[in-house]
C-alpha positions as CSV (number, residue, x, y, z in Angstrom):
1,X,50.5,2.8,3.1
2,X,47.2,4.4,1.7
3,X,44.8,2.3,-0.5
4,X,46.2,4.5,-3.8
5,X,50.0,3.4,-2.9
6,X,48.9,-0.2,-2.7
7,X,46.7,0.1,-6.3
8,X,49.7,1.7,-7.4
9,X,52.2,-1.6,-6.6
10,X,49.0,-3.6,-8.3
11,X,49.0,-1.8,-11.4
12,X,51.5,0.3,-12.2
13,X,50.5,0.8,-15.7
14,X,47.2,2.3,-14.5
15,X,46.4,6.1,-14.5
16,X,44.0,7.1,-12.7
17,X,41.2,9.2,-13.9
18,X,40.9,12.9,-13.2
19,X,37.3,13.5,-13.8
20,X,35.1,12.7,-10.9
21,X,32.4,10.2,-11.3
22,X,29.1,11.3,-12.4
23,X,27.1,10.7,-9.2
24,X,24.1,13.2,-10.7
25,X,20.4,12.7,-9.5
26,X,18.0,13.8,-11.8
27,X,14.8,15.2,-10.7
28,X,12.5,14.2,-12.7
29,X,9.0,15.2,-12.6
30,X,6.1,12.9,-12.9
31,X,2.8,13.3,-14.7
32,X,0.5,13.4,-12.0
33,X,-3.1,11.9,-13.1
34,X,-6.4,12.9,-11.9
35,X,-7.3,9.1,-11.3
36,X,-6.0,7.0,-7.8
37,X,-3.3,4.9,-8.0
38,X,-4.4,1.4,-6.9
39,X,-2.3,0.1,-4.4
40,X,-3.1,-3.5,-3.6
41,X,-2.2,-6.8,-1.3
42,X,-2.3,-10.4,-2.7
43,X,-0.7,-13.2,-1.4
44,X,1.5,-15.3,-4.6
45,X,3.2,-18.8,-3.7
46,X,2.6,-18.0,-0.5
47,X,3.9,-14.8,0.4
48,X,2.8,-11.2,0.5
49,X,3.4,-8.5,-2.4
50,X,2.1,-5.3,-3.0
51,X,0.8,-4.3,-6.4
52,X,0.6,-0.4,-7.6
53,X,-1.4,0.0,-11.0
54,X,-3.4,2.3,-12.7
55,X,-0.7,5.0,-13.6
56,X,-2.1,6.7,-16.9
57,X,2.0,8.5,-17.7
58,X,4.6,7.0,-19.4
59,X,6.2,4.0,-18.7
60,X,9.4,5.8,-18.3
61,X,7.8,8.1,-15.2
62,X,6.4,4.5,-13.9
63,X,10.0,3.0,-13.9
64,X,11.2,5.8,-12.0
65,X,8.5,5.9,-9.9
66,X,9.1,2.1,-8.7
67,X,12.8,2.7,-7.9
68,X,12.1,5.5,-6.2
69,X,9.6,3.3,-4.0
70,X,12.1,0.2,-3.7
71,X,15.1,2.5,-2.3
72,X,12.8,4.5,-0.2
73,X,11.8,0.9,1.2
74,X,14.9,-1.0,0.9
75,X,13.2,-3.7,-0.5
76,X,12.8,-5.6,-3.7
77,X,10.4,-5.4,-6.8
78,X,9.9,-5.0,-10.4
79,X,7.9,-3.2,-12.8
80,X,6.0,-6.0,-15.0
81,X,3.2,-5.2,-17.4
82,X,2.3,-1.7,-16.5
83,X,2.2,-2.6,-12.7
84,X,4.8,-2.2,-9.9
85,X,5.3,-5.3,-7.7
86,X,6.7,-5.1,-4.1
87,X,7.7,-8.0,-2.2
88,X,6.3,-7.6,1.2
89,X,3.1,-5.8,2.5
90,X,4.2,-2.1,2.2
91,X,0.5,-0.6,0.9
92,X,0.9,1.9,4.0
93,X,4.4,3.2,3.7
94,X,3.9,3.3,-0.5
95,X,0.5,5.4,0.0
96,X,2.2,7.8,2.4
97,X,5.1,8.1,0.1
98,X,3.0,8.7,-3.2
99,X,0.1,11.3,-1.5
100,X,3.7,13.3,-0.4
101,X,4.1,13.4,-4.3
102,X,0.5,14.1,-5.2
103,X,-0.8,11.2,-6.0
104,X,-4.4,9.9,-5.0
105,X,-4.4,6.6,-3.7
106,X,-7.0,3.6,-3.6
107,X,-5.6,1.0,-1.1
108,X,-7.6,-2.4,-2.3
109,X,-7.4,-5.8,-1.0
110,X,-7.3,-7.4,2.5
């Protein structure tokens, strides 16, 4: 007995849904600036983050930008008043991953 034969018993009132999810990635492309990004290290409550600011595009791009990072990193962050924050001390593996976009990069801090 297959996993749609027992959904089936569940619910029998259910039809399923013919359409397959829309599992699209959009490339989207990013302004790239003539300025560095600053990438850099503090320490808050006692543990390391990484802070990248100084992006000049639209908040949008910057938003896109930091989930890009967090998956590539498998780690968590946010985007808070026009700066990404990293938990952890990534500033390497962040400046590889944004001069392989085009970005220039200013690491700052520790």
């Amino acid at each position: 007995m297959d996993l749609q034969e027992q959904l089936k018993k569940l619910f029998p009132d259910h039809e399923p849904a013919n359409e397959p999810e829309e599992t699209a990635v959009e490339n989207h492309e990013l302004f790239i600036q003539k300025e560095p990004v600053i990438c850099k290290y503090e320490k808050r409550k006692g543990k390391p983050i990484t802070i990248i600011e100084g992006y000049e595009g639209s908040d949008e791009d910057f938003k896109v930008l930091a989930k890009e990072i967090k998956t590539k990193l498998s780690v968590g962050g946010t985007f808070k008043d026009g700066a990404i924050i990293i938990q952890g001390d990534y500033r390497d593996k962040i400046m590889n991953i944004l001069t392989t976009k085009g970005f220039k990069t200013k690491r700052v801090g520790g």
